[in-house]
Every structure is written in C-alpha cells, then in structure tokens.
C-alpha positions as CSV (number, residue, x, y, z in Angstrom):
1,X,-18.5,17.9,11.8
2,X,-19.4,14.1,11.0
3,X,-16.7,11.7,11.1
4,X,-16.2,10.8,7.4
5,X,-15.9,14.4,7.0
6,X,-13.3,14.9,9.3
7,X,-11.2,11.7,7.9
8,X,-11.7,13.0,4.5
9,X,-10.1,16.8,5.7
10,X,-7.5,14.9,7.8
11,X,-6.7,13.3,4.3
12,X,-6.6,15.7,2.3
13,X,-4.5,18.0,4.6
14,X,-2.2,14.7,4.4
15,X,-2.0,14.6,0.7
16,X,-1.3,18.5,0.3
17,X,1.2,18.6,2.8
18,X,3.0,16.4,0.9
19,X,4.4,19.2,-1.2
20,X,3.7,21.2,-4.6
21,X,5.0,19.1,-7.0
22,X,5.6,15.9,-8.0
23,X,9.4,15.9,-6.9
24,X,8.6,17.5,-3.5
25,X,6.1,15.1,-2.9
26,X,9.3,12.2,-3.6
27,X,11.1,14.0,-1.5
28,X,8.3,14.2,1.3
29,X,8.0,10.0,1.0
30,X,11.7,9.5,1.2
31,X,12.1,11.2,4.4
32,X,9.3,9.6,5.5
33,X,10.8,6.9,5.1
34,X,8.3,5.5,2.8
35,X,8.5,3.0,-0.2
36,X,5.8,1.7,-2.3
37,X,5.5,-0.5,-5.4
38,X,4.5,1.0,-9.1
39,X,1.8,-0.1,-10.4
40,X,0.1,-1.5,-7.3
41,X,-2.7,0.5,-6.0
42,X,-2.8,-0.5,-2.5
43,X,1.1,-0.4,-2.5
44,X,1.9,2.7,-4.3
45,X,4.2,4.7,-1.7
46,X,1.8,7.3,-1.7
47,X,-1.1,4.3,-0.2
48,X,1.5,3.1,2.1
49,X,1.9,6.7,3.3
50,X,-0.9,7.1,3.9
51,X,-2.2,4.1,5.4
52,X,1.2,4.6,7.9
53,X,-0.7,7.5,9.4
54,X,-3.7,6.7,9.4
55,X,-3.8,3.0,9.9
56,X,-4.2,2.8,13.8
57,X,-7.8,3.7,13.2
58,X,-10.4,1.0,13.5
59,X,-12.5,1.9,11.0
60,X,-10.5,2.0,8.4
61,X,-9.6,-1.7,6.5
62,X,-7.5,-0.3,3.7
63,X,-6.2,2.3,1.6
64,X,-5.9,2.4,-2.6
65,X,-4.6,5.2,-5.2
66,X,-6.0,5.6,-8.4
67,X,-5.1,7.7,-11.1
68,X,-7.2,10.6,-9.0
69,X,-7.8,9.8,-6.1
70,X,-7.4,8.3,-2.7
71,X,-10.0,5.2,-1.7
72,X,-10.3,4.6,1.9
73,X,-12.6,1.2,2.6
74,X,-14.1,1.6,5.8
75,X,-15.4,-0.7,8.3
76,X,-18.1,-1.1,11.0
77,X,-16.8,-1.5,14.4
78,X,-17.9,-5.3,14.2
79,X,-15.9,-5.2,11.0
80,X,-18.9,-5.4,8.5
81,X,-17.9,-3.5,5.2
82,X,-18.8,0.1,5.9
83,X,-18.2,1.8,2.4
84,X,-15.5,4.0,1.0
85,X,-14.7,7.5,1.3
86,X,-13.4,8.8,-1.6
87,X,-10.7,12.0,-1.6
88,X,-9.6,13.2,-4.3
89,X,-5.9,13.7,-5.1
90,X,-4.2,16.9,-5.2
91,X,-2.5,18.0,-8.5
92,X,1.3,17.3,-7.5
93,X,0.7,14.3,-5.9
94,X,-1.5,13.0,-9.1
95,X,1.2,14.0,-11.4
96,X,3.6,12.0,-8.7
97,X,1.8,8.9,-8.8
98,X,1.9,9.1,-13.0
99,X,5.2,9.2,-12.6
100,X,6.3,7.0,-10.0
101,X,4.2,4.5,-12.1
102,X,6.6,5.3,-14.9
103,X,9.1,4.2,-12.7
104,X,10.6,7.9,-12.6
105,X,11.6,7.6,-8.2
106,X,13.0,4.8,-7.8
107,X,14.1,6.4,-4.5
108,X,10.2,5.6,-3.0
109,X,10.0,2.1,-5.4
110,X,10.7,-0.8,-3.5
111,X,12.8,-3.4,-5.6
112,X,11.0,-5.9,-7.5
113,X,12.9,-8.8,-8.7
114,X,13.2,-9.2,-12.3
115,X,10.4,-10.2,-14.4
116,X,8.0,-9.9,-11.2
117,X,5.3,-7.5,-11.7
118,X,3.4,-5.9,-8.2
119,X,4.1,-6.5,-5.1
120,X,6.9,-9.4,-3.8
121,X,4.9,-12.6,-3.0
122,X,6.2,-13.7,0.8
123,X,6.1,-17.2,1.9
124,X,3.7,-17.3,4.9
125,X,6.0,-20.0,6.6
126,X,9.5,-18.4,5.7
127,X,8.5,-14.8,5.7
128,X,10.4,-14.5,2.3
C-alpha cells in the first residue's frame, strides 16, 4: 500500500475512533486532553488532535478542518511543499466540528479573551 494511502487510513481510523457522535467525539478530546479554538481551522481541537498524533512525522507540515474534511499539507523530505491529502470527515465528528464552532463544548474550547476572535496572539519575546 503507498504511503499517502496508508496516512489517509491511519487518519481516518483516527477520526472514527473518535466516537459516534458529536458528544462522544467531546468526550474523546477531553480525555485526550485536547483543546482547540472555534472557528480556527488549523486550531479546531479536532486539528490539534490530530496533529498530536500524527505530528512526529516528517512529512507532514500541518493539519486543517473544514466543514468536511481533514487537510493534511505534506512536505518533501527537503521540505519542499509536497501537496495535501485530503480525508474526509466522518459524520459525528462533522456534526462535532459544527458544533464546537457554535461554541456548544466549551469543555475542548480554549479561552479566548473577550472581543478576540481565533487563536491568542503570543508575544515571541514574553511567551504571552
């Protein structure tokens, strides 16, 4: 089997282990550990999940959600843009996304100060 379409099995196996619906796949995030940011599609807790587990491998550069599915950007191993691999998103954890944009789990959202929209800008110098 070629690489890409063993990452995109691997992937998908990820995202449908994740549960069967919406609130399952909360739950699965949360004791993961995992928090995210609505709205942002490279920070959504289901991106930041994923790019947990799968992070450690070279070729990938990053990971975004859309409404429907998963974009991995891949990379040569001299780090030339290689592509992406798209997977599509399985039903619950579409629905979960929709939601969690909504704000609906604010158990996976990390805080964002008031009036901020996406992700918390951090000072390069200060870390904050």
């Amino acid at each position: 089997m070629s690489y890409l379409r063993t990452l995109k099995r691997h992937t998908n196996d990820l995202l449908v282990g994740l549960g069967d619906t919406p609130d399952e796949v909360a739950e699965s995030l949360q004791a993961a550990g995992v928090r995210g940011v609505p709205r942002d599609n490279r920070s959504c807790a289901v991106a930041v999940y994923v790019s947990a587990l799968m992070g450690s491998e070279p070729r990938i550069r990053s990971v975004a959600v859309g409404h429907c599915a998963l974009s991995i950007s891949m990379v040569t191993p001299d780090h030339r843009p290689a592509g992406r691999l798209m997977v599509q998103l399985p039903k619950p954890v579409r629905r979960f996304v929709a939601a969690f944009d909504g704000d609906a789990y604010p158990s996976v959202a990390t805080p964002v100060p008031d009036g901020q929209v996406g992700p918390v800008a951090v000072e390069p110098s200060t870390g904050r």
